[in-house]
N, C-alpha and C positions, 0 to 999 in steps of 0.2 A: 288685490288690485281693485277688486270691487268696490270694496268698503274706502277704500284712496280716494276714489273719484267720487261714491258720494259724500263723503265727509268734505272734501274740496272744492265740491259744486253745489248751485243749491237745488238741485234736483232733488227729489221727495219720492223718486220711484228710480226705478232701473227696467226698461226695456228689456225684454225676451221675448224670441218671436212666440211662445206660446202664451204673452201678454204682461203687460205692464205688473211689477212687481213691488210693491208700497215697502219700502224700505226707510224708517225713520231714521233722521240723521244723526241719534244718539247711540244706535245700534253699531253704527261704524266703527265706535272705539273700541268694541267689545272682537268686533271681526277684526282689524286691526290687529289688537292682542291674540286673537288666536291664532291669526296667520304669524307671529310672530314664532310663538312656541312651534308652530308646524314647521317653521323657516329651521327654529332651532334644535329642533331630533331630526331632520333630513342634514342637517350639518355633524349631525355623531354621528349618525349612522352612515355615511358617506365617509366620515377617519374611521371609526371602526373598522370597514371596511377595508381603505386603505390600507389597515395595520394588517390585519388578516391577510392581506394578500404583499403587505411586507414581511410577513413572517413565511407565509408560505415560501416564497423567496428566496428566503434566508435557508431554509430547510431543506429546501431542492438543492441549493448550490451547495450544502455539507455532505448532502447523498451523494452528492457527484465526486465529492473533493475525496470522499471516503470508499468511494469505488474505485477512484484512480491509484488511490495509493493502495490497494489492495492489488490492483493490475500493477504496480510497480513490483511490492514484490511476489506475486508472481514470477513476473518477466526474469526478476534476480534471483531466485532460485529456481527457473530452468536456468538461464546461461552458468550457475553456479556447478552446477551439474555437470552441465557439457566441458564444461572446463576441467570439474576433477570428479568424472565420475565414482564416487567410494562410497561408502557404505552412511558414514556421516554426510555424507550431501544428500545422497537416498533417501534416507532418516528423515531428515528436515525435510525434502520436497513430500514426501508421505505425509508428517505432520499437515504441513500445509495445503494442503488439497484435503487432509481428512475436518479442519479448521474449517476450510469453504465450506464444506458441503456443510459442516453443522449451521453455519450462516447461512445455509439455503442458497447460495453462491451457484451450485451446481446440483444435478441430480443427480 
């Protein structure tokens, strides 16, 4: 912004209250340019970032998707149980609580 006004103005210094600052007006182009490169890693770094927190995103809602369907069945095999309590439903509800806990699901 600096380097704008004086390249634009014919002003030969810039003002600061701790005193006038001699700023030649060829030096502009050069801040110019660097402000431009600065302009453009604060614009990847702000997608980058974006992205990062669109993947994160993405990765919480498959946590979630996959914790659900693990509470699904659950849910299906107790009601499988309660329904015909036998030795094969047993079986299978054992597996599956023994399956959680290896997922750390449970302690």
């Amino acid at each position: 912004m600096i380097a704008l006004i004086a390249l634009l103005s014919s002003y030969d210094h810039i003002s600061l209250p701790a005193g006038p600052l001699p700023l030649p007006q060829q030096w502009c182009v050069w801040f110019i340019a660097a402000s431009m490169a600065l302009v453009l890693v604060d614009a990847q770094l702000a997608t980058q970032s974006r992205h990062r927190e669109r993947d994160r995103a993405a990765e919480e809602r498959e946590r979630a998707a996959r914790r659900a369907r693990r509470q699904d069945r659950c849910a299906l095999a107790q009601f499988e149980f309660q329904l015909h309590p036998n030795t094969t439903t047993r079986q299978r509800l054992a597996d599956l609580i023994s399956l959680l806990r290896e997922y750390g699901e449970f302690a």
